[in-house]
C-alpha positions in Angstrom: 69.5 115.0 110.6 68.5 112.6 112.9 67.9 108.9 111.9 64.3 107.8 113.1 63.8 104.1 114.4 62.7 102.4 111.7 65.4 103.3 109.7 68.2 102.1 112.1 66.2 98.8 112.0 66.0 98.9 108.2 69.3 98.9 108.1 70.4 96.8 110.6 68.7 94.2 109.2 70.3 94.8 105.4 73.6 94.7 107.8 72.8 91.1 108.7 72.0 89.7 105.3 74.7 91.0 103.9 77.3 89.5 106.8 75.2 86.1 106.3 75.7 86.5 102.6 79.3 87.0 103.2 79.7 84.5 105.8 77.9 81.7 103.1 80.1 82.7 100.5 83.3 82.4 102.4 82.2 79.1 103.8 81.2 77.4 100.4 84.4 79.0 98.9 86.5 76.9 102.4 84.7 73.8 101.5 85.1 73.7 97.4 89.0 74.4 98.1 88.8 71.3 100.9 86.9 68.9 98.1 89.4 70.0 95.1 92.5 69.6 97.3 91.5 66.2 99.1 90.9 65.4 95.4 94.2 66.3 93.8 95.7 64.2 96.7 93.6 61.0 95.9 95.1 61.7 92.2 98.4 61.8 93.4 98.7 59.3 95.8 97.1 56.6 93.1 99.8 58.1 90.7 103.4 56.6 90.2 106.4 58.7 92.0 109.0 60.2 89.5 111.9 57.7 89.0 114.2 60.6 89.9 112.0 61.2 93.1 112.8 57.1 94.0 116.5 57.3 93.2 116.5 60.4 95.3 114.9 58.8 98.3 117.6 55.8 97.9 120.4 58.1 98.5 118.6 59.9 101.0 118.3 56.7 103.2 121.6 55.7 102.0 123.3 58.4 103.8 
């Protein structure tokens, strides 16, 4: 069976929307994980270390 022309457009062009679908997803997906993680650092940074973490990093630079 032969494919006519119209058809090979048809779907090459379901092809594209689906690959621009994709590439929207997986771009919104990148930026929500960039957003979440910048803000768990701001959390972090504005929190106080560990006392165990500090007495660690006194011996550290002690030895």
């Amino acid at each position: 069976m032969q494919m006519r022309a119209n058809d090979l457009e048809y779907y090459r062009r379901r092809l594209v929307e689906e690959l621009e679908r994709s590439f929207d997803a997986e771009s919104e997906v990148a930026r929500t994980a960039h957003r979440t993680l910048a803000e768990l650092y701001r959390a972090r940074l504005n929190e106080p270390a560990p006392t165990g973490y500090r007495a660690m990093s006194a011996r550290v630079r002690a030895a």
